[in-house]
N, C-alpha and C positions, 0 to 999 in steps of 0.2 A: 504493500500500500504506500510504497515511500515515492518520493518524486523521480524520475528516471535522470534526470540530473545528478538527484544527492546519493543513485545508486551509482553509477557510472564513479561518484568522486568516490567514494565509500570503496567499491572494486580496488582503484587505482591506489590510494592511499593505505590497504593492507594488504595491496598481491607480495611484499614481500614478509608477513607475518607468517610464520609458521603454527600452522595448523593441525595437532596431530588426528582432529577427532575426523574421519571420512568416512561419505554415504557408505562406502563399502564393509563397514565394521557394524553398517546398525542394520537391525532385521525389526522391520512393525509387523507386529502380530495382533490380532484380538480388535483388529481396526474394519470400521466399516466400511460396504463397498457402496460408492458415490455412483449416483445415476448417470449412466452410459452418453448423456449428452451435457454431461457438466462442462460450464466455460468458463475458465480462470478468468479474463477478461471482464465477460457478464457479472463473474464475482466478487471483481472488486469493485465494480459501479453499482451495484446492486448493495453494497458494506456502505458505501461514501454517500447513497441516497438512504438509506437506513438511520444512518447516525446522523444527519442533517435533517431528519424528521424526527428524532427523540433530542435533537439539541433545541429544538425551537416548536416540540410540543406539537407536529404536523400528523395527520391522519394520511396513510398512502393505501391507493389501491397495488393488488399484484393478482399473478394467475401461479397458482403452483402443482406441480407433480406431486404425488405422494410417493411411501415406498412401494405402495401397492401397484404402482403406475395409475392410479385416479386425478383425474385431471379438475382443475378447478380454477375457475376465470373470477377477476372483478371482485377478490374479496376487498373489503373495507378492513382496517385493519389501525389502532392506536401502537406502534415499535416503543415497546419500557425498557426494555435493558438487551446489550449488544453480551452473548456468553463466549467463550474460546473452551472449544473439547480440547484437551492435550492428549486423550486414550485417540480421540479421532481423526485432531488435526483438522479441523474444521471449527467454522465460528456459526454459531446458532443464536436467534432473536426472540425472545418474548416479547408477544402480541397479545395484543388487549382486544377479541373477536368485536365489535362493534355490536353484529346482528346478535349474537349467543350472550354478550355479558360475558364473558369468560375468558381468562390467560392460558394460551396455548405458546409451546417449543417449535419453532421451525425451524431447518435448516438451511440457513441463508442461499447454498448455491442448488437448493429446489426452488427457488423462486423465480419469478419472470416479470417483466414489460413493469417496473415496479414504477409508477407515478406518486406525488407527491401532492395533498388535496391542497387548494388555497378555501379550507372553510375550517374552521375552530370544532374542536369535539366540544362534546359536552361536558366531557370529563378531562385530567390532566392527568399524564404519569405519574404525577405525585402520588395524587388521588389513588390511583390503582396499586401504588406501592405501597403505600400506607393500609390501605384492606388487604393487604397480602401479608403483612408483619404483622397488623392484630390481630391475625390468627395466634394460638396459642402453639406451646411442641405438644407432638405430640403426646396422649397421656402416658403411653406407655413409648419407651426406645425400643428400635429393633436390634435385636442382638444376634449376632452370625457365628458360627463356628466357624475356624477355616483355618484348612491344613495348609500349606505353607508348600505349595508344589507349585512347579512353571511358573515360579513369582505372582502366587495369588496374593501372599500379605503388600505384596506392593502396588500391585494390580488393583486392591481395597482401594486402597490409601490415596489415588489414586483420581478413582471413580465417587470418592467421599470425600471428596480433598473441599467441599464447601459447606460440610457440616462439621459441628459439636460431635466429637468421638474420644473413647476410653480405649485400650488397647489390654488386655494381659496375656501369658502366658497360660497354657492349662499345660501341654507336655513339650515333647521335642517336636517343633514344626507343627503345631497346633495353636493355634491363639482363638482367643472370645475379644470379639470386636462389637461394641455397644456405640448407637448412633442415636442422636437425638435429632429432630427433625420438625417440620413445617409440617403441616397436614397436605399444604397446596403444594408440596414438592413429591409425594409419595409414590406417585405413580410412576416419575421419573427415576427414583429409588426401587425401585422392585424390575424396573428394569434392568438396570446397572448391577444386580442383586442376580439376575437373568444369564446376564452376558458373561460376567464371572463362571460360568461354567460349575462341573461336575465337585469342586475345588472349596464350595462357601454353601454352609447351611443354614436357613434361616432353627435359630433355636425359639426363638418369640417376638413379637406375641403371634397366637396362633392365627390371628386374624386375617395377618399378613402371610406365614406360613402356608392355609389355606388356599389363599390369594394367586399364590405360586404354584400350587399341586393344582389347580386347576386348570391353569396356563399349559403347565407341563402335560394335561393330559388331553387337550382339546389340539397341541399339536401333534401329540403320537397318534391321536384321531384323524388329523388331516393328513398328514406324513408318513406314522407307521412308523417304522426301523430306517429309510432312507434319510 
């Protein structure tokens, strides 16, 4: 997102710094796969019209893909906060649905044709930030077992790295990981709770637990052993 100028001087002024860290030493694992017509380009004009409509309080329309491939034109849409995934390397927006009343995750380089309104919401970012903090934590914390293979304790930490968390040990490569949390973030947590794999068990509350085993069986329902 930097200007092609201060990249050009930026190049120039460290080609002779030595650098030992190279793409060829890192392997991404456990990252998601981006829709087959993503545009680097599209995506950083699409970042600099985002953040130019939550610096000055603007309602934009956009049309987006889903993962499912469901297409969707003309939503109205209040941008509250610009996120950066580090597990995915992608940057994601909380949207304030206009028509629903409701803060939805999207992923900025599923977006399209994103316009900028010249008319006043009704409401402010503020506004919607501040009903999202007077939610209470939740009553109860979720609490995970997790063995400590293929860097799941890191892999946690990681995927949690924006909440309130306790850590101990229970044996060798075993830890209780206890998280305290939003109510309006949960749903976002149980996925993160998902993607963690075979590796992180939820221990409570069962609610949440539940929550999970149902997920887990509605896709061996669709899927099967494949």
């Amino acid at each position: 997102f930097l200007d092609e100028n201060l990249i050009k001087k930026l190049v120039y002024e460290l080609k002779d710094i030595d650098n030992s860290i190279k793409n060829e030493y890192i392997e991404f694992t456990n990252v998601i796969k981006k829709h087959k017509d993503f545009d680097k380009e599209n995506y950083k004009n699409n970042f600099k019209k985002i953040l130019k409509a939550i610096l000055y309080n603007k309602i934009i329309v956009y049309d987006n893909i889903d993962k499912f491939d469901n297409s969707y034109h003309g939503i109205e849409v209040l941008p509250v906060n610009i996120e950066y995934s580090l597990r995915d390397n992608i940057f994601r927006v909380s949207i304030y649905l206009i028509s629903d009343k409701k803060i939805v995750m999207v992923d900025i380089y599923s977006m399209d044709n994103i316009k900028i309104l010249d008319k006043k919401p009704e409401i402010t970012r503020e506004y919607v930030l501040e009903q999202q903090y007077m939610q209470k934590y939740s009553k109860d914390p979720i609490v995970l077992e997790v063995f400590d293979k293929r860097q799941a304790m890191e892999r946690c930490f990681m995927c949690f790295s924006g909440l309130e968390r306790t850590a101990k040990i229970i044996s060798e490569n075993k830890y209780e990981l206890t998280l305290k949390y939003y109510l309006f973030n949960e749903e976002k947590i149980i996925r993160s709770i998902l993607s963690l794999g075979p590796y992180v068990k939820v221990i409570s509350p069962m609610r949440i637990k539940n929550n999970i085993i149902e997920r887990l069986k509605k896709s061996f329902d669709l899927f099967g052993n494949n």
